[in-house]
N, C-alpha and C positions, 0 to 999 in steps of 0.2 A: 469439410468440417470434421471436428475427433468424430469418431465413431460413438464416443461415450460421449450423451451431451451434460453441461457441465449447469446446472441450475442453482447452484449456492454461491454467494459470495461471501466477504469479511469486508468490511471499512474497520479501518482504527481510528478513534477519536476520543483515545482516554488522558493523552498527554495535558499539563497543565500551560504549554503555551507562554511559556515565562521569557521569552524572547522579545515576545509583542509587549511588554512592560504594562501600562495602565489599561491597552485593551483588553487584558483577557484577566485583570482581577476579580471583576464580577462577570465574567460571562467565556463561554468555553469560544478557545479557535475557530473552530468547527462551523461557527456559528454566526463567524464574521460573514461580512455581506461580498460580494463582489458580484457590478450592474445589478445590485436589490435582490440577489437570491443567493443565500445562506453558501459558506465553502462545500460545506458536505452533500448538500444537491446536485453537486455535477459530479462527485462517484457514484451518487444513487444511479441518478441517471444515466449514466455510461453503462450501470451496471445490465440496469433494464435493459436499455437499448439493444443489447448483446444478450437478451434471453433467460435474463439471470432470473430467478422466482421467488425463492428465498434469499432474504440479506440478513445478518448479523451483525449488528454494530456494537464494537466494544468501547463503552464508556468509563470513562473515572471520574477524572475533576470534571465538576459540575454536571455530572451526567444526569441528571434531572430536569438541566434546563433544556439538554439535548432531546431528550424522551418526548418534554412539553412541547417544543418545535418541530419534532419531524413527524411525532404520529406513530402510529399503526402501521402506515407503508399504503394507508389505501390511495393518498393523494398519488402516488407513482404506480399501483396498479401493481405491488408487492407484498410481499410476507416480510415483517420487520422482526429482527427478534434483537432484544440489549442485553448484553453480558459485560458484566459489571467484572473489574481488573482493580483492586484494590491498593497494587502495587504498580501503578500507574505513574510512578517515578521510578521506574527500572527500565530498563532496554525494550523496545517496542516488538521483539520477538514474545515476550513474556502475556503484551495482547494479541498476540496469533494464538497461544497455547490457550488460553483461557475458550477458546474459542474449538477446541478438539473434539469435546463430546459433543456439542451439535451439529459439528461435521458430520462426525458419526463414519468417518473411512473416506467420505467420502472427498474426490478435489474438488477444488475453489477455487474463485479467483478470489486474490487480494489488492485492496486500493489504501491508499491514505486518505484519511478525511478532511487532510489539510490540502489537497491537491487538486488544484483546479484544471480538469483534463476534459480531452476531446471524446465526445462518444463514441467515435470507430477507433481507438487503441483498444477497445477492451476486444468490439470484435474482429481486430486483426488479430490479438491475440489466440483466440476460439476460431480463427479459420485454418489451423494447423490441423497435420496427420499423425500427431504423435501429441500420448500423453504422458508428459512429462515437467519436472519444475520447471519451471521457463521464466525467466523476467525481458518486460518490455525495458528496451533498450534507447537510444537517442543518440545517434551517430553524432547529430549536427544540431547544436545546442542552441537555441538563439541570446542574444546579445543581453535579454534580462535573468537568465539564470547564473544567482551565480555562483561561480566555477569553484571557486576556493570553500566552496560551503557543501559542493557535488558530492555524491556518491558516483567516484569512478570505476568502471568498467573493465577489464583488458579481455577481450575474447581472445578463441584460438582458430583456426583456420578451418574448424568445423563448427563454428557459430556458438558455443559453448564460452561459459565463464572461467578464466584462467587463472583469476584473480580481484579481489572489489574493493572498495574503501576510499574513505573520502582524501586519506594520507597519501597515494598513489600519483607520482611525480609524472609517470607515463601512460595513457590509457586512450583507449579507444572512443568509449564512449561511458552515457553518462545513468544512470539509473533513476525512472520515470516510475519508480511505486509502484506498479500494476504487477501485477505476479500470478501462475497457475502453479498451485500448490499442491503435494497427494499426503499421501499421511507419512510418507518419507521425511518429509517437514517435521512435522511436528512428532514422530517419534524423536528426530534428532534435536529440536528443543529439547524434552524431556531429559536427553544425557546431557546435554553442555550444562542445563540448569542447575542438575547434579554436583556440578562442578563449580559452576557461576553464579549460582544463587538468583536472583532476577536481576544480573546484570548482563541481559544477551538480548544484543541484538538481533535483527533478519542478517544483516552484513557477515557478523560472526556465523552464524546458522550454516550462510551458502560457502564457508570457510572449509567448515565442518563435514560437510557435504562432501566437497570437489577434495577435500586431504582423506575422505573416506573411499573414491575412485568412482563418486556419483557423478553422471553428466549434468550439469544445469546451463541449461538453452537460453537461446535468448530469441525473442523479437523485435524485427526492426520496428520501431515509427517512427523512424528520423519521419521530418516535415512535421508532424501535429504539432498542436498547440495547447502546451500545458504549463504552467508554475508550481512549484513545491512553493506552499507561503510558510514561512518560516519568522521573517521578521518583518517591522514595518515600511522598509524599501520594499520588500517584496508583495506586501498589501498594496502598495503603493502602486507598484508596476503593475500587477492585476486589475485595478480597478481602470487604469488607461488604457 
């Protein structure tokens, strides 16, 4: 396990969800059901599962109806804290920043709260000897993710990101949202914003990063079982 143990996490769950068309006019992504339990309960729960104590969830659209459904954090046996992103039609790195001062320095893990994942990627993620940014990776994609909508991958021969983005004609593997982040992160939000206004993404971030001569790692979870819900095929696919 890291030496430093890691007890905060982020979910994002500020986006407006405009893909899903009439389901998410009146009620956030997040919030969709899949087998009768809410998307954003199986980050919580992953999160927990893997030690996490404190979580931060950053809302925007409709973030009220999110606050009404998940609580305090006592149903999961956690500290909930909401931080509201006003600009929650900008690049989804802009709700990791929002999210810096109750870091407080210190690392996280990060999850999407549209992503329905397995509870041991987070602690594979946290069974590593090195603390450092790391995003969980997916060698071997299964047959309902899909590809042309992926955030691809290219590592290098020391397990390391070479390269990311969903425009990437050649890549390795595929990017599964889970992330261990230090405050290397989000200082470097803070410059590209500079520059980008809150048009910055995580993608852009780890760009920014690897052209600054920072390593950002990866871990494997080829085999688990996750979907990125995105649109209504992919509602779709999750609920089967």
């Amino acid at each position: 396990m890291l030496k430093k143990r890691i007890h905060k996490g982020i979910i994002l769950a500020a986006g407006d969800g405009d893909r899903l068309g009439i389901l998410t006019i009146a009620y956030p992504k997040v919030l969709l059901s899949v087998n009768d339990v809410p998307l954003i309960r199986y980050p919580i729960e992953a999160l927990v599962a893997a030690g996490i104590s404190d979580i931060a969830i950053v809302v925007g659209y409709l973030g009220d109806k999110i606050i009404d459904l998940v609580g305090n954090g006592s149903d999961f046996g956690v500290r909930l804290k909401y931080i509201y992103n006003s600009d929650y039609l900008g690049g989804n790195a802009i709700s990791v920043f929002m999210a810096r001062e109750w870091a407080q320095g210190e690392p996280v893990v990060l999850c999407m709260g549209d992503h329905l994942v397995e509870r041991k990627m987070v602690k594979r993620l946290l069974d590593r000897q090195v603390l450092n940014e790391t995003l969980c990776i997916d060698y071997t994609p299964s047959q309902h993710h899909q590809l042309a909508e992926a955030t691809k991958v290219i590592v290098d021969g020391a397990g390391c990101i070479k390269d990311i983005g969903k425009e990437l004609v050649f890549w390795d593997a595929i990017d599964t949202g889970i992330f261990l982040l230090t405050e290397n992160f989000f200082k470097a939000i803070d410059e590209l914003a500079q520059y980008c206004g809150i048009n910055v993404e995580v993608s852009d971030v780890i760009r920014f990063l690897i052209s600054q001569g920072h390593n950002f790692d990866t871990c494997n979870v080829s085999g688990s079982s996750w979907i990125d819900v995105d649109t209504k095929e992919d509602l779709e696919l999750a609920r089967r």
